[in-house]
C-alpha positions as CSV (number, residue, x, y, z in Angstrom):
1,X,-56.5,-56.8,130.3
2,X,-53.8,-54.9,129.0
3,X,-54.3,-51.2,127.7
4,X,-51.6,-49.0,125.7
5,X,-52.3,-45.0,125.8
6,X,-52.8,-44.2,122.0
7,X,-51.3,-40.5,121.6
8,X,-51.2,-37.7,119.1
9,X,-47.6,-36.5,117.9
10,X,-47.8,-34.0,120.9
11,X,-48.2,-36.9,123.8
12,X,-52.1,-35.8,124.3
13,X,-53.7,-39.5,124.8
14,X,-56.7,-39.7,122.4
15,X,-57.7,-43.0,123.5
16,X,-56.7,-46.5,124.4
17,X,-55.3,-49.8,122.9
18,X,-56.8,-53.1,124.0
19,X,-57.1,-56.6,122.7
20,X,-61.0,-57.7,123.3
21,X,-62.1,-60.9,124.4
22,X,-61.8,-62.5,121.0
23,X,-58.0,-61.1,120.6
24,X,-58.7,-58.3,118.2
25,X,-57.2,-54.6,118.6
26,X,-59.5,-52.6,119.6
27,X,-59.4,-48.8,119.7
28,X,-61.3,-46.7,123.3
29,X,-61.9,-43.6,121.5
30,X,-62.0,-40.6,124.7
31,X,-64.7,-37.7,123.9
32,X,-62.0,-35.5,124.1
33,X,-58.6,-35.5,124.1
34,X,-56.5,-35.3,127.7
35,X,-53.3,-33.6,128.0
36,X,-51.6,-35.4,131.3
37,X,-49.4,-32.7,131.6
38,X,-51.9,-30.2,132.5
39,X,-52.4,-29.1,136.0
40,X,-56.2,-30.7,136.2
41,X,-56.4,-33.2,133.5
42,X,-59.5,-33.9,131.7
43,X,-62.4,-36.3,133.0
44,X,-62.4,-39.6,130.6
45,X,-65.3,-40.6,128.5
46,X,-65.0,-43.1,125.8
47,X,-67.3,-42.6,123.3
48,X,-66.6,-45.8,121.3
49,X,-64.8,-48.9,120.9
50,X,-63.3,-48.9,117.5
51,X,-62.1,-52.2,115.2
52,X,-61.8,-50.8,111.4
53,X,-60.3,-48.0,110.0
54,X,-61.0,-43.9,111.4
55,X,-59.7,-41.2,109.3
56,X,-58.5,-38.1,111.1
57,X,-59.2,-38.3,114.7
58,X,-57.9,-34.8,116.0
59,X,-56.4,-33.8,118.9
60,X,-58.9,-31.0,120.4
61,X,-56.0,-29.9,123.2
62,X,-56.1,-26.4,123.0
63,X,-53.3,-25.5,120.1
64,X,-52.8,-28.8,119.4
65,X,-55.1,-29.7,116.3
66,X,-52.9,-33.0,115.6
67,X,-54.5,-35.6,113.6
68,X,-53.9,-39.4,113.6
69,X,-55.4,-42.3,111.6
70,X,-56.5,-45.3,113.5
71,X,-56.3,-48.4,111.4
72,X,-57.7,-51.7,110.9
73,X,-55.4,-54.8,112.5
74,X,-55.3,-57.5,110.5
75,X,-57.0,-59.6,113.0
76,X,-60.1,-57.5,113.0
77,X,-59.6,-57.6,109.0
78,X,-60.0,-60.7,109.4
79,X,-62.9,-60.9,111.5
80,X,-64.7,-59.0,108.9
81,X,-64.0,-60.9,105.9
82,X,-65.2,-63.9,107.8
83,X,-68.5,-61.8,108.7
84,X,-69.2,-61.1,104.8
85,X,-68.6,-65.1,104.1
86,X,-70.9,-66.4,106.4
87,X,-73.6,-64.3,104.5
């Protein structure tokens, strides 16, 4: 399985990118954000794997306070749409 480092504007990795089992892009939100440039980096610890939209996930780096949007991939747009049919 492939994973992408997903990154605030200042290169501290907020999470990671992965396709699922089913093919969908899928989000590995970390607790807090890691900055690899630091001497000891942060311990990992994902506290969610997201599929739809997340409004302002910030980058807790000290002095960072970056903020991203994470959002929905068609695929897992998709997905849901399908969902809300087969009701």
């Amino acid at each position: 399985m492939n994973f992408t480092q997903w990154r605030c504007r200042n290169g501290h990795v907020l999470g990671q990118v992965r396709r699922n089992g089913r093919g969908i892009r899928q989000l590995l939100l970390y607790r807090r954000a890691v900055d690899l440039s630091a001497e000891s980096p942060e311990q990992v610890d994902i506290i969610g794997e997201i599929e739809g939209t997340v409004l302002r996930i910030r980058c807790d780096v000290s002095g960072c306070d970056e903020v991203r949007t994470w959002e929905i991939g068609k695929d897992a747009a998709q997905r849901v749409r399908t969902m809300y049919a087969a009701e």
